[in-house]
Backbone as ProteinMPNN parsed JSONL, in Angstrom:
{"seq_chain_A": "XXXXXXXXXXXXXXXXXXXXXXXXXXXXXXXXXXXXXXXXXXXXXXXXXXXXXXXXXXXXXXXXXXXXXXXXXXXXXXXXXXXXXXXXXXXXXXXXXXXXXXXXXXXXXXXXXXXXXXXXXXXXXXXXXXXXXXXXXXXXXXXXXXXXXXXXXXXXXXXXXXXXXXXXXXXXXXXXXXXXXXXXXXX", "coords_chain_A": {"N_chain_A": [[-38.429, 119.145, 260.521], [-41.742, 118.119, 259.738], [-44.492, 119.768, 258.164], [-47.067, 118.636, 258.23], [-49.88, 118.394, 260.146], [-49.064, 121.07, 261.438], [-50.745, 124.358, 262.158], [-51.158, 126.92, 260.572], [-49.09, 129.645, 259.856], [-49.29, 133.046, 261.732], [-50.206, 135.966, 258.935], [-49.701, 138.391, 256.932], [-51.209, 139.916, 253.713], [-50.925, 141.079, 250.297], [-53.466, 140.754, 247.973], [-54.546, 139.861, 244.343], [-57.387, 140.194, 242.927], [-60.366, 139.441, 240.956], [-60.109, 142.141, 239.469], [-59.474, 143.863, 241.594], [-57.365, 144.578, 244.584], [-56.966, 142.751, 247.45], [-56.416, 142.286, 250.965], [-54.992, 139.362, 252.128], [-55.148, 137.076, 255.361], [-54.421, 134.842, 257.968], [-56.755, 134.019, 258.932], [-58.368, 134.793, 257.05], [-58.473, 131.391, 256.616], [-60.039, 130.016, 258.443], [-62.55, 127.507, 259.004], [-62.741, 126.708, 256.498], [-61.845, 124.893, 253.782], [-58.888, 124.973, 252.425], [-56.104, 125.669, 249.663], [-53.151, 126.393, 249.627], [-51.056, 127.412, 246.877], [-48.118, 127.57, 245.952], [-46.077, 128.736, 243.194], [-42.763, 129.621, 241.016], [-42.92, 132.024, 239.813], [-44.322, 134.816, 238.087], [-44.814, 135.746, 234.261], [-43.645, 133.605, 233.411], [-43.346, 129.686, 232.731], [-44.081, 127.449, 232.692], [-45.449, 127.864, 234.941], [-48.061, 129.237, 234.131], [-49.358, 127.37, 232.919], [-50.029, 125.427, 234.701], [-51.249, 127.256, 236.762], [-53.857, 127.972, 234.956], [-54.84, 125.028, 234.159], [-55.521, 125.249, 237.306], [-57.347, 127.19, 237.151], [-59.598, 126.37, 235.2], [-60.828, 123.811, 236.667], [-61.637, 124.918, 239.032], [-64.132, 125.368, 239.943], [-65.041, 122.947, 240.58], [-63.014, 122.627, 243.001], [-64.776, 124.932, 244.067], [-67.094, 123.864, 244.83], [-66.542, 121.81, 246.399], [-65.808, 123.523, 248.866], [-63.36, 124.551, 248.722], [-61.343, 127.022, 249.069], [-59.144, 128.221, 246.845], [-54.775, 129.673, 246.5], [-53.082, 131.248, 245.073], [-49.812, 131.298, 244.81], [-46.596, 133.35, 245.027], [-43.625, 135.202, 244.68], [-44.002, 137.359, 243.928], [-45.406, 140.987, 243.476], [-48.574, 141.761, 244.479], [-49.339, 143.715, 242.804], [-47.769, 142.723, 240.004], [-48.932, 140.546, 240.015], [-51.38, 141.622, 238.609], [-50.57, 142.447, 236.565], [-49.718, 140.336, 235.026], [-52.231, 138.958, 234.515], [-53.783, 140.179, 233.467], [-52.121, 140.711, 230.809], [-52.47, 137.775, 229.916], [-53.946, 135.138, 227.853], [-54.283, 132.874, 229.487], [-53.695, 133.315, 232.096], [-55.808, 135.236, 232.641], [-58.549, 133.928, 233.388], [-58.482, 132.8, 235.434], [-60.036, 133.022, 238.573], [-59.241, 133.067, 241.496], [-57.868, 134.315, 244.151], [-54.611, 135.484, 244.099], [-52.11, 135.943, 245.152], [-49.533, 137.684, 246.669], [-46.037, 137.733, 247.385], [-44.134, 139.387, 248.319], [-41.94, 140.018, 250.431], [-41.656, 137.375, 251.167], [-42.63, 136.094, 253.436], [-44.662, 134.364, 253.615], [-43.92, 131.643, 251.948], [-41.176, 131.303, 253.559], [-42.719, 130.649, 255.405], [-44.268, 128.539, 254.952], [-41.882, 126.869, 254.275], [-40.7, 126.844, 251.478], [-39.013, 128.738, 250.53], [-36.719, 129.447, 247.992], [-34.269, 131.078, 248.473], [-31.79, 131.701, 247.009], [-32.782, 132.528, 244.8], [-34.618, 134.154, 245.075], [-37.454, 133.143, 244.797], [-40.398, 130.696, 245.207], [-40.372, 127.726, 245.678], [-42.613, 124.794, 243.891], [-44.731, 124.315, 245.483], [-47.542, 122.541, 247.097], [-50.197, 122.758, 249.005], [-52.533, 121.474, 251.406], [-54.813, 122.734, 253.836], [-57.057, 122.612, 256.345], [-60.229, 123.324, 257.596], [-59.644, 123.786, 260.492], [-57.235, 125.388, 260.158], [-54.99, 123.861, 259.791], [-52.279, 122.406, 258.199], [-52.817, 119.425, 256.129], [-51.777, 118.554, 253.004], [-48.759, 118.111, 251.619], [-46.951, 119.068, 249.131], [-43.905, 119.018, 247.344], [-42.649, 119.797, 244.448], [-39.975, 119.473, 241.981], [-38.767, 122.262, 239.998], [-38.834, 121.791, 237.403], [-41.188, 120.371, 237.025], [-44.96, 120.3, 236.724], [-47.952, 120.507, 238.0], [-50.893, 118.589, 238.457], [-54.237, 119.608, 238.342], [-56.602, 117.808, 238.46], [-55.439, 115.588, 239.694], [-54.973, 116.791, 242.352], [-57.406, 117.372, 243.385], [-58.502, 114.729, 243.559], [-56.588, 114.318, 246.158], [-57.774, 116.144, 247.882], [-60.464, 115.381, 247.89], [-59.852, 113.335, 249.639], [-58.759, 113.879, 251.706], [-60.548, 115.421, 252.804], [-62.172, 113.564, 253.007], [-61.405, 111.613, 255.073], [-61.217, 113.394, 257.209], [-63.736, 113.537, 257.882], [-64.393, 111.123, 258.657], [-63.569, 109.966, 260.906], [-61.286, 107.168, 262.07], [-61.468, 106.046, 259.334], [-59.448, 105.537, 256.379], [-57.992, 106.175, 253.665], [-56.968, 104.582, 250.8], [-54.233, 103.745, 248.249], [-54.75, 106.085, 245.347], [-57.184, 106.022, 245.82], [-60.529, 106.932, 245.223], [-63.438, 108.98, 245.102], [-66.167, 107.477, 246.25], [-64.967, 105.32, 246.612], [-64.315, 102.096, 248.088], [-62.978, 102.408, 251.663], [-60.458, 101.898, 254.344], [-60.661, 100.484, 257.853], [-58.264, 100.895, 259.562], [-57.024, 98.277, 261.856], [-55.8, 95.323, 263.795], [-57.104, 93.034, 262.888], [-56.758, 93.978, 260.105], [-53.81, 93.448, 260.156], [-51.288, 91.997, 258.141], [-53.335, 91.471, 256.053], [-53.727, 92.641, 254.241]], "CA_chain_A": [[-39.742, 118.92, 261.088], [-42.881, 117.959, 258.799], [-45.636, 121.015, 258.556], [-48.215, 118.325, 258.439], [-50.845, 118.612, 261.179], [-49.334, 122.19, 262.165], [-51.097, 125.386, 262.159], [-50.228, 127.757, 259.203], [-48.427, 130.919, 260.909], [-50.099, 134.431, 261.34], [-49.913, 136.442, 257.895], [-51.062, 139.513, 256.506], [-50.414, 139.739, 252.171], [-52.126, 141.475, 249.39], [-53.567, 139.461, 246.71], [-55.221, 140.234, 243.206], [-58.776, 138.972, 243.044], [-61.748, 139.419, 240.227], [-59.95, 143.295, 239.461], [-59.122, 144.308, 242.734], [-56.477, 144.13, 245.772], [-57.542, 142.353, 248.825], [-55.299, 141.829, 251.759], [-55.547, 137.879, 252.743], [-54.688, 136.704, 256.305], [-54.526, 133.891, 258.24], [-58.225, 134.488, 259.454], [-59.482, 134.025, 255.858], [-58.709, 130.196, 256.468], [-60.714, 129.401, 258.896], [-64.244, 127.572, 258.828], [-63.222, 126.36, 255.393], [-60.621, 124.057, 253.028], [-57.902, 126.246, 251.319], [-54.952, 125.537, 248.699], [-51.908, 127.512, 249.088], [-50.114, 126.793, 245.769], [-46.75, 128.045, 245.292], [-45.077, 128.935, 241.817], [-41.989, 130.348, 241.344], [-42.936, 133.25, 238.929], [-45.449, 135.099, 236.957], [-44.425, 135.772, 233.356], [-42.767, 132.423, 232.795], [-43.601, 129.02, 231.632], [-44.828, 126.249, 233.587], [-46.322, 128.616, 235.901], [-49.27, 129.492, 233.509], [-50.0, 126.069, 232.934], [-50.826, 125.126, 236.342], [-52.707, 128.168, 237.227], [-54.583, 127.819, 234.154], [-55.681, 124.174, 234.986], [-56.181, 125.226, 238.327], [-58.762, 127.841, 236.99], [-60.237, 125.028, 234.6], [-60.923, 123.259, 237.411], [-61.514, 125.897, 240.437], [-65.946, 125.211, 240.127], [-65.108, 121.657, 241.554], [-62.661, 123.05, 244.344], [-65.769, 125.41, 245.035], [-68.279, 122.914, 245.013], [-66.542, 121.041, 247.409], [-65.862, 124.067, 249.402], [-62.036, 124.95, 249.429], [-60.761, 128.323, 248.284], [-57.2, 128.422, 246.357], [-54.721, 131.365, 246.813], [-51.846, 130.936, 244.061], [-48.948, 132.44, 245.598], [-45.336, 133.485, 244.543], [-42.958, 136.37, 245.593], [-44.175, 138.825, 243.014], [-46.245, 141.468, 243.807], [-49.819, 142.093, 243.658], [-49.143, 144.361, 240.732], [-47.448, 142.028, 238.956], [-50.102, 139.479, 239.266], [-52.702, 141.986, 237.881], [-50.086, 143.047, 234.999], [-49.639, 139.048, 234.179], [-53.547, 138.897, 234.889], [-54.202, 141.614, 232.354], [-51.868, 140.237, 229.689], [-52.315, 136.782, 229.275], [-54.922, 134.737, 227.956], [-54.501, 131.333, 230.089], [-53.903, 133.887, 233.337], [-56.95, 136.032, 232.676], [-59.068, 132.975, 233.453], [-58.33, 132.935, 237.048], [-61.107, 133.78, 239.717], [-59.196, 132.348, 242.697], [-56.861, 134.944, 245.141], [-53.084, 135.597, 243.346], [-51.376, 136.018, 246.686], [-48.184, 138.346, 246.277], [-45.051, 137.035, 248.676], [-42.541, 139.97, 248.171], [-41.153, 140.128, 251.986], [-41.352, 136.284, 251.805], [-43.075, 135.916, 254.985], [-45.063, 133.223, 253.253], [-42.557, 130.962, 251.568], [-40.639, 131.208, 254.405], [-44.018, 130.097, 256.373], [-44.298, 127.127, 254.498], [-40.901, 126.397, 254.059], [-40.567, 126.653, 249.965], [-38.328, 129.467, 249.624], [-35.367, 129.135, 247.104], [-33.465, 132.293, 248.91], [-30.742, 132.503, 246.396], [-32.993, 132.929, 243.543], [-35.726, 134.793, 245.892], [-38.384, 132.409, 244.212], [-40.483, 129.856, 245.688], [-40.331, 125.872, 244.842], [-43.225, 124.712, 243.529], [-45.382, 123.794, 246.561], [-48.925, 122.497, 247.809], [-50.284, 122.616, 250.691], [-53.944, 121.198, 251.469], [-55.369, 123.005, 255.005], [-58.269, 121.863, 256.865], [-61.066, 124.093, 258.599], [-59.225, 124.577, 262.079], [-56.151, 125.913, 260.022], [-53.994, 122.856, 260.016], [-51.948, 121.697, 256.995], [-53.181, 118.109, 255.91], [-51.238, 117.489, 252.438], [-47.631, 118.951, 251.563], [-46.602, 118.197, 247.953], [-43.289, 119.76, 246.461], [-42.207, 119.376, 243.065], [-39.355, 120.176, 241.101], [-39.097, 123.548, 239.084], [-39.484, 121.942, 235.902], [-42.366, 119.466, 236.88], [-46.236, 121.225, 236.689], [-48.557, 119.629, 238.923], [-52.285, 118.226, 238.16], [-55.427, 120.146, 239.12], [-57.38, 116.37, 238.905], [-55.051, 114.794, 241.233], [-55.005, 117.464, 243.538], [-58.507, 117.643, 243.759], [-58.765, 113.567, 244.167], [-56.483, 114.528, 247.274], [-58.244, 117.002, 248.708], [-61.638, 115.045, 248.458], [-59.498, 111.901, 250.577], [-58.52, 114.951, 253.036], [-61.932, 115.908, 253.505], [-63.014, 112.42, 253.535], [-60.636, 111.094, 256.23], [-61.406, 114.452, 258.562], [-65.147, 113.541, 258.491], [-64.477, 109.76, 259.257], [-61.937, 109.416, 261.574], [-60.809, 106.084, 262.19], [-61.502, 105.273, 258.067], [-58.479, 105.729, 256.063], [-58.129, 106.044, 252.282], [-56.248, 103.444, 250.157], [-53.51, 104.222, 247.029], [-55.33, 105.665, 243.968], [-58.593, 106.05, 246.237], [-61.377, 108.09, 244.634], [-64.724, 109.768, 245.604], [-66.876, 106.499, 246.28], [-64.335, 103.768, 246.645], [-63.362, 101.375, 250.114], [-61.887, 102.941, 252.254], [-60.166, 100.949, 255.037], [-60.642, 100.977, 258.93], [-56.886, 100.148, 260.929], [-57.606, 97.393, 263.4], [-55.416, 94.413, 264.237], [-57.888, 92.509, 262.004], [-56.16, 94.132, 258.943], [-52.517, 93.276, 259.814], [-50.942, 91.255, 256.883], [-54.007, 90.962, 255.156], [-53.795, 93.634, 252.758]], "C_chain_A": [[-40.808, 119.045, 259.992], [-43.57, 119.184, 259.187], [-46.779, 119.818, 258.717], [-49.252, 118.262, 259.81], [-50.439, 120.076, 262.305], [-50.117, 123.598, 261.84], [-50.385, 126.354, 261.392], [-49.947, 129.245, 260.366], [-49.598, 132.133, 260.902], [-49.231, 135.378, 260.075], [-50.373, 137.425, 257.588], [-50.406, 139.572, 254.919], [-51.886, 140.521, 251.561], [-52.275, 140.908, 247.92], [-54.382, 139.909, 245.465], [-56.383, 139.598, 242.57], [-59.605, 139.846, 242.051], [-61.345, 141.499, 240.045], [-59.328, 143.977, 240.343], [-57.933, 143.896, 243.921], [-57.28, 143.953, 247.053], [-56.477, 142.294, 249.849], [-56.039, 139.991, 252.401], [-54.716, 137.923, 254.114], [-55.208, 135.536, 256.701], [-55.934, 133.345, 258.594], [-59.158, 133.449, 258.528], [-59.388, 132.872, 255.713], [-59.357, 129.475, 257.165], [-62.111, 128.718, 259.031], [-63.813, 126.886, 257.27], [-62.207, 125.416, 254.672], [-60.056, 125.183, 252.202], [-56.682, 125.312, 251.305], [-54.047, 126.684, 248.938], [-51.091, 126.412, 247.555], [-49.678, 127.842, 244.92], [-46.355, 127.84, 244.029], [-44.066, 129.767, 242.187], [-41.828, 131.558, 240.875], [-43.589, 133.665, 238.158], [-44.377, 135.705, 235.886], [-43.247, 134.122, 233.186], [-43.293, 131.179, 232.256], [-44.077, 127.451, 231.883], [-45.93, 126.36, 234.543], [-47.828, 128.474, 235.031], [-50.37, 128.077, 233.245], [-50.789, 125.303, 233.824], [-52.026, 125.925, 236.511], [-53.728, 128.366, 236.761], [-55.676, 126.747, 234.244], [-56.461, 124.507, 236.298], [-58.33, 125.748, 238.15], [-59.79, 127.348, 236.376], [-61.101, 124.17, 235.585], [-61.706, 123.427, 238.649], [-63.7, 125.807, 240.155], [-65.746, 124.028, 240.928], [-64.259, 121.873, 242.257], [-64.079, 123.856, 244.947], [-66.532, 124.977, 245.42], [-67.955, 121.743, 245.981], [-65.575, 122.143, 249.023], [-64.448, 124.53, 250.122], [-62.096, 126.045, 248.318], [-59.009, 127.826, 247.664], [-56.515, 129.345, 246.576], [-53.264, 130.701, 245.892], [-51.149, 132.117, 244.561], [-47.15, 132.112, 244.796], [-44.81, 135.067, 245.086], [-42.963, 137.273, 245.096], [-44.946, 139.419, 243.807], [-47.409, 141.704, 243.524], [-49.879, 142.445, 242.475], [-48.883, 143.766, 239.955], [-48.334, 140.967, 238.803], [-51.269, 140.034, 238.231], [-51.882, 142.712, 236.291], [-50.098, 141.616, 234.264], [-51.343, 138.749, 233.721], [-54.032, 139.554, 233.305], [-53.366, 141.12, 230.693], [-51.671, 139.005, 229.264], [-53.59, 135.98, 229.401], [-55.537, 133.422, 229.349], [-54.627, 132.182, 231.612], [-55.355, 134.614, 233.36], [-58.465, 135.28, 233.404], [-58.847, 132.438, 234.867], [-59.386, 133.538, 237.407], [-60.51, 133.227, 241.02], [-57.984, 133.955, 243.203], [-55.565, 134.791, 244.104], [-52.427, 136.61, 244.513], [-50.033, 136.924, 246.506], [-47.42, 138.135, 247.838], [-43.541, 137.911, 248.426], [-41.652, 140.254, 249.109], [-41.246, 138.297, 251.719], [-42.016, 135.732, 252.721], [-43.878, 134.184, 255.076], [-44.544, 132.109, 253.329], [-42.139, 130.358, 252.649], [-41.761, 130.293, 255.332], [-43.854, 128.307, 255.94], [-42.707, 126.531, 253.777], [-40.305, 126.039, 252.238], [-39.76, 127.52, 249.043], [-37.19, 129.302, 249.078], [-34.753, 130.646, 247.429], [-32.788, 132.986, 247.766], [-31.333, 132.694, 245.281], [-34.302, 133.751, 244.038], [-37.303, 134.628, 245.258], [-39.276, 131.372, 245.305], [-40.697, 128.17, 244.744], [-42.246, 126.027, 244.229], [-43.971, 123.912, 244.928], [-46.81, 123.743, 247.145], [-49.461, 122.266, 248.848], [-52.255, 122.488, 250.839], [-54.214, 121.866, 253.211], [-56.84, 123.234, 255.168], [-59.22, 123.076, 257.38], [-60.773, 124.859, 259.734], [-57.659, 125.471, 261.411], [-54.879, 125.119, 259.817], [-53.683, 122.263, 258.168], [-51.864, 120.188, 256.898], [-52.492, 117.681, 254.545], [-50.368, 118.434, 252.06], [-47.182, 117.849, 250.342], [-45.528, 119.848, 247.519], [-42.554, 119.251, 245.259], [-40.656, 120.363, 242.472], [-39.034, 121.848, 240.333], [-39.333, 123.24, 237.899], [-40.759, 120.819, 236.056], [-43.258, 120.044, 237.516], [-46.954, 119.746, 237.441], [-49.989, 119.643, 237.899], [-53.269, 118.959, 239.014], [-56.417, 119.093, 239.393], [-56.797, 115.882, 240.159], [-55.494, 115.68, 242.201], [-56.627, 117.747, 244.178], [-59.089, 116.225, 244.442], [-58.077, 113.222, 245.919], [-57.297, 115.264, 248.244], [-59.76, 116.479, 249.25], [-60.852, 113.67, 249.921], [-59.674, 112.726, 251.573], [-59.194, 115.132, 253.606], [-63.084, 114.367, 253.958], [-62.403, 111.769, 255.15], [-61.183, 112.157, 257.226], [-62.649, 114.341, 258.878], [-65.2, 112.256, 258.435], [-63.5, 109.456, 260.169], [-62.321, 107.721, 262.085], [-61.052, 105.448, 260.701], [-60.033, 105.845, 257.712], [-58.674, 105.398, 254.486], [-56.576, 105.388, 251.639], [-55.395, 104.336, 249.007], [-54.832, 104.218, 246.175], [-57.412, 105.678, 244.83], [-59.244, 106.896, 245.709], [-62.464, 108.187, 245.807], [-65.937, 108.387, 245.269], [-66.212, 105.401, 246.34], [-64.365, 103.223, 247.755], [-62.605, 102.268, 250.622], [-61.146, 101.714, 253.74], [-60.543, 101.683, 256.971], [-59.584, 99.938, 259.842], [-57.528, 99.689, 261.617], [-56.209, 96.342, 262.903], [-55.962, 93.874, 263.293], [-57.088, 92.547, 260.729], [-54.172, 93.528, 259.152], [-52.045, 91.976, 259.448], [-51.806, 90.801, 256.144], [-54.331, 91.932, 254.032], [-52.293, 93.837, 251.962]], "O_chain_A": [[-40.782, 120.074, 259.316], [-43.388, 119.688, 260.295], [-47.597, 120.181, 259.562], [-48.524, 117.697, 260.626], [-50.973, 120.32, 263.387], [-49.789, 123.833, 260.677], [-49.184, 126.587, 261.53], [-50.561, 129.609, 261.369], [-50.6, 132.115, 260.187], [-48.012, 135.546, 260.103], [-51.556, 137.599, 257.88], [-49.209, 139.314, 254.801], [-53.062, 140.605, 251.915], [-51.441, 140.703, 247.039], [-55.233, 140.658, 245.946], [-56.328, 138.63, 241.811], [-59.563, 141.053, 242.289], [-62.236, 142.238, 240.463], [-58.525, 144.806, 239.915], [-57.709, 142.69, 244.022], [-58.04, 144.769, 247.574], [-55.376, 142.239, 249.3], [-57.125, 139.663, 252.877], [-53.721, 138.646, 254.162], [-56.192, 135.044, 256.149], [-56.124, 132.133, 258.492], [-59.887, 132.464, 258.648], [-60.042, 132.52, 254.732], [-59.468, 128.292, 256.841], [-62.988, 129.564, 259.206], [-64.837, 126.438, 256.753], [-61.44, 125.135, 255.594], [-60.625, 126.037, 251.522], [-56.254, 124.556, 252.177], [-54.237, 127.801, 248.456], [-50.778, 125.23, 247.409], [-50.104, 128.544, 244.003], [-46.264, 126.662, 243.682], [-44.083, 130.492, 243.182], [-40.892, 132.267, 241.244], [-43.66, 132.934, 237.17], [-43.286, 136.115, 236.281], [-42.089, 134.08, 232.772], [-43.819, 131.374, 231.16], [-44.34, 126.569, 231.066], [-46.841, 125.609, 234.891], [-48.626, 127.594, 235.354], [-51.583, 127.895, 233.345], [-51.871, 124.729, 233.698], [-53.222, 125.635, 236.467], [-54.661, 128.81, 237.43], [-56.88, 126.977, 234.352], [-57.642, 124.218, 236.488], [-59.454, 125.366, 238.479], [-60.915, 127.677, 236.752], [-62.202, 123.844, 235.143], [-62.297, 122.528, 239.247], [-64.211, 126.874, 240.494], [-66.286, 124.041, 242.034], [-64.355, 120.805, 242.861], [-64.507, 123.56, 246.063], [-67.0, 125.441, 246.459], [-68.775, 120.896, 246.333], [-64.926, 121.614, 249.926], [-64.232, 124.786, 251.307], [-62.611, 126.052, 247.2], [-58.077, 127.213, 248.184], [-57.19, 130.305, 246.946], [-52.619, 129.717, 246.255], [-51.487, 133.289, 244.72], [-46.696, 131.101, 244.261], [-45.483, 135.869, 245.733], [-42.207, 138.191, 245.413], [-45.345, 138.828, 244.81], [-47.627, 141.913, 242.331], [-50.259, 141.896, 241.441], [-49.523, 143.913, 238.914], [-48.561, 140.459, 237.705], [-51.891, 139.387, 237.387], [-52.41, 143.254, 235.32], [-50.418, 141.573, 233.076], [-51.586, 138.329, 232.589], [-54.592, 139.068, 232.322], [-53.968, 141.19, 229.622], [-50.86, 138.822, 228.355], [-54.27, 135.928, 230.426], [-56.631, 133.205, 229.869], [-55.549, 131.826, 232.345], [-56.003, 134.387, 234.381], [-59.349, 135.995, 233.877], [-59.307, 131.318, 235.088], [-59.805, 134.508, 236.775], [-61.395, 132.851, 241.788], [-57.375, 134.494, 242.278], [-55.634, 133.872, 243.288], [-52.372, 137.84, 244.535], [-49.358, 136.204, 245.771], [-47.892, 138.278, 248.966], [-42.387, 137.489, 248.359], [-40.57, 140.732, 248.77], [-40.468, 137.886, 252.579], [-41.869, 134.51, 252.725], [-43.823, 133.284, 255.914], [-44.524, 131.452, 254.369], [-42.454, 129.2, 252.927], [-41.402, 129.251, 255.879], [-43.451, 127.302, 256.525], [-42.67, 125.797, 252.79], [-39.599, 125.075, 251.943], [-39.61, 127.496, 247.822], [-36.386, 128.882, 249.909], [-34.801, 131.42, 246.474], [-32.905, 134.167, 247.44], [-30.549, 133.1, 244.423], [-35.089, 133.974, 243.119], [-38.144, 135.524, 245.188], [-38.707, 131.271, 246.392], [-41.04, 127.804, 243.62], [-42.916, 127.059, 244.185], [-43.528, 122.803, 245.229], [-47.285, 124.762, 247.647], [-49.022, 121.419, 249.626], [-53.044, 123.329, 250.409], [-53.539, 121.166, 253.967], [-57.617, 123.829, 254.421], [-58.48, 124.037, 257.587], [-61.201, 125.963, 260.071], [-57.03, 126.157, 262.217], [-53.8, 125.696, 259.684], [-54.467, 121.895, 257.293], [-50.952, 119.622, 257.5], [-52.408, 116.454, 254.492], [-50.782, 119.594, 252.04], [-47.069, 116.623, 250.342], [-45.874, 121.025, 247.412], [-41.885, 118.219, 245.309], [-40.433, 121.57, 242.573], [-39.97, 122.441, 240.87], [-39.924, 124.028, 237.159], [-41.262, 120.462, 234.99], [-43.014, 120.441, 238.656], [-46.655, 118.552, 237.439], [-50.184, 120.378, 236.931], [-53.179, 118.954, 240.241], [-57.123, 119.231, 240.393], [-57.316, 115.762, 241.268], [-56.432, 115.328, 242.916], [-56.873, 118.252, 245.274], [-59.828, 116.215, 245.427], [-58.549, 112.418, 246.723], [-57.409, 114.868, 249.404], [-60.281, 116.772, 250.326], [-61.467, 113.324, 250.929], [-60.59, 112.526, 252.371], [-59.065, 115.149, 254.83], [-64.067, 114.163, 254.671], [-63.107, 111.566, 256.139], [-61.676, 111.634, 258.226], [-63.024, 114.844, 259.937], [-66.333, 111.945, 258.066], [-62.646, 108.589, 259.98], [-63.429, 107.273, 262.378], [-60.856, 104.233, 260.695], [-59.431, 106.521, 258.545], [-59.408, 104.485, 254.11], [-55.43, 105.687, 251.972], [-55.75, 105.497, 248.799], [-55.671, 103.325, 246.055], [-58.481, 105.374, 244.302], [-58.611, 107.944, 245.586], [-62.45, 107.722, 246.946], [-66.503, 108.325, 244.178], [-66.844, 104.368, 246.116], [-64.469, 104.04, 248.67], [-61.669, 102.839, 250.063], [-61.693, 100.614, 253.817], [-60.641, 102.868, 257.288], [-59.77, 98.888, 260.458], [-58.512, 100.222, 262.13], [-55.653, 96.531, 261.821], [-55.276, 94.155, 262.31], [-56.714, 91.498, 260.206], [-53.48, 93.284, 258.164], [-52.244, 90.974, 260.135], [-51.515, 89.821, 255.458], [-55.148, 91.816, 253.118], [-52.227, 94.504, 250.93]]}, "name": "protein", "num_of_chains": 1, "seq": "XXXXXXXXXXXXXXXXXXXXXXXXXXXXXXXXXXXXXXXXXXXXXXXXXXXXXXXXXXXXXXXXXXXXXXXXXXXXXXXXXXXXXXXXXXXXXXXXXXXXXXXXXXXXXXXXXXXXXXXXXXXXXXXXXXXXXXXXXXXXXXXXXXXXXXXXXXXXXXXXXXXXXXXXXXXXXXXXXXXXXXXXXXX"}
């Protein structure tokens, strides 16, 4: 069964934010656009790369008004010991989600059990709580903080036009299309 258009589960987790431990829950997604994005491990080697972009990046997620929460099955602590010793991690201001029961993972369907890791997994959710884009990758292929952001504006564009629809490769000002009868076999 696809997660797309269901409701992310109830959660409670503690996450490593700007110094401090927060506990995140399902709560904190409502009213707004949020990124879960799964890695499979702090201290390793693809991971940093991502989260690094992300944080590169993470002024134009805020400016278009989604939070991120970079999540994996370490624990808080260990995000604020990776946090603390590395330059490209230090550079984070977004949530570092700790998933050591799983509960997460498991939530979104990304856990690798026998290595008690999660895949590499994104997940775009909407305002009411609903997951709108589900992207998993590989373990050795690092995702884009551009693309993901050119998704997330379609996401937010499609949920405040309904009946438009966004094309391959669509950006922030392009055509978008509106399904009718009209369009069939002419595109």
């Amino acid at each position: 069964m696809s997660l797309i258009n269901t409701e992310v589960k109830p959660f409670k987790a503690q996450a490593f934010l700007n110094g401090q431990f927060i506990e995140v829950t399902e709560a904190d997604l409502k009213g707004k656009w949020s990124v879960f994005f799964f890695y499979p491990a702090d201290f390793t080697f693809v991971c940093p790369t991502e989260l690094g972009d992300l944080a590169d990046n993470y002024a134009e997620f805020k400016k278009l008004g989604v939070e991120i929460y970079a999540v994996s099955t370490d624990t808080h602590f260990t995000h604020k010991a990776w946090h603390d010793s590395s330059a490209e991690i230090k550079k984070i201001e977004y949530p570092m989600v700790g998933d050591p029961t799983w509960t997460l993972s498991k939530n979104f369907e990304v856990l690798i059990e026998a290595a008690g890791l999660a895949d590499r997994g994104t997940f775009v959710i909407d305002p009411e709580g609903k997951i709108q884009i589900v992207e998993i990758n590989a373990g050795g292929i690092g995702r884009d903080a551009q693309e993901l952001l050119r998704k997330v504006k379609a996401a937010q564009y499609v949920h405040a036009h309904p009946g438009e629809v966004c094309p391959a490769k669509w950006k922030e000002g392009d055509a978008t299309l509106a399904p009718s009868i009209d369009l069939v076999g002419k595109i």
